[in-house]
N, C-alpha and C positions, 0 to 999 in steps of 0.2 A: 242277836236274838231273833230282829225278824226273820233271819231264814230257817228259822226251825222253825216257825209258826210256817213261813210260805210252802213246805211241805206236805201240809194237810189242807184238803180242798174238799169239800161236799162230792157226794157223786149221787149224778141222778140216775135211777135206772137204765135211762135209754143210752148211758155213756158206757156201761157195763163193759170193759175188754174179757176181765178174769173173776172169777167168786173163788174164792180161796178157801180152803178148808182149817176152817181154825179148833175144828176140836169136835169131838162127839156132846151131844145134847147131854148127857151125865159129867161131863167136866166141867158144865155150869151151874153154879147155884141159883135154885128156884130166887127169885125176887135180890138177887145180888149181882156183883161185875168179879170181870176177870181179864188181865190185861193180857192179849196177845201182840205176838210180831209179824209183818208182815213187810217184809225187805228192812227198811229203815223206819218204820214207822211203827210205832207203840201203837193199838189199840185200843181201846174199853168197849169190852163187848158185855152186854147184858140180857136175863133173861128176865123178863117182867111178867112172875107165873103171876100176879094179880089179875093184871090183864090181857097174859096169855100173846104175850109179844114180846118178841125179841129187841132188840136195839145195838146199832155198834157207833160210836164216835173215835176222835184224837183221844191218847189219854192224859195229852199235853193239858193241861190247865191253862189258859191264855192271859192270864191273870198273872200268875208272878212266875210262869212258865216252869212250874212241877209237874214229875209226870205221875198226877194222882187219881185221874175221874174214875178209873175204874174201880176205886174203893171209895166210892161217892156215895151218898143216900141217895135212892131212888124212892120218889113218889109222883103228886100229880097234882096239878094248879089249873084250875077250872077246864077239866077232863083232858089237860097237856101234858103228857109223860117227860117229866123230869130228872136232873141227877144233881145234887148241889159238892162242887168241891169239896172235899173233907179237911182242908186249911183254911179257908177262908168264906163258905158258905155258897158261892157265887152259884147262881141256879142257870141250866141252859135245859131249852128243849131237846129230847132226844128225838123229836120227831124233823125239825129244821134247824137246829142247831142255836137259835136267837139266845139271845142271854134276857132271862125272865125278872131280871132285875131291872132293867131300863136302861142298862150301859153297854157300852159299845163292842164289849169282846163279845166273841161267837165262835163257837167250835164247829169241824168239819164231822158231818154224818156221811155214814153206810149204809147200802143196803143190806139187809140180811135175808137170807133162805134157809128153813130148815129140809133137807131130805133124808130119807134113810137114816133118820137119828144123828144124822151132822149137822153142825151150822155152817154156813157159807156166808163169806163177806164179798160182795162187790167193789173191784176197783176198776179204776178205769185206765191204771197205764201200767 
């Protein structure tokens, strides 16, 4: 089980190798997620028309390792854009990935770019 969790890792900008093309801005729904593939790895990528940002994590749950966040509710915990599991509740920021519950799991974040009406995800290998 750890190694499907040691597959997803944070990336920060400056590690950026490739942004990936995971779909046009209209195969997402406004304030919803949508799981893409990128090699082996599941995504949940989200569009957060509230506040007008985008978001991408695992869409591993770290938790009892489903792969559900992308059908996750998204909101916001003292102005921290959130997605809470849809089994189990568990909240992580989409901005750093911390689990906003006070427990130990953490999911890996992307960066995202919109251009020309595409979204891009950044990876770094």
């Amino acid at each position: 089980m750890k190694e499907i969790l040691d597959q997803y890792r944070t990336v920060n900008e400056q590690e950026i190798r490739e942004w990936f093309l995971a779909g046009k801005i209209s195969d997402f729904p406004s304030d919803g997620g949508v799981c893409v593939k990128y090699k082996t790895k599941q995504i949940a990528v989200f569009n957060f028309g509230r506040m007008g940002k985008w978001y991408a994590c695992q869409n591993l749950c770290p938790h009892k390792l489903e792969m559900v966040i992308s059908r996750g509710m998204i909101g916001e915990s003292a102005g921290i854009p959130k997605v809470a599991c849809p089994l189990h509740k568990k909240t992580f920021s989409l901005e750093d990935g911390s689990n906003l519950n006070g427990e130990e799991y953490k999911i890996a974040v992307y960066p995202v770019k919109i251009e020309n009406k595409n979204v891009y995800i950044g990876f770094s290998e």
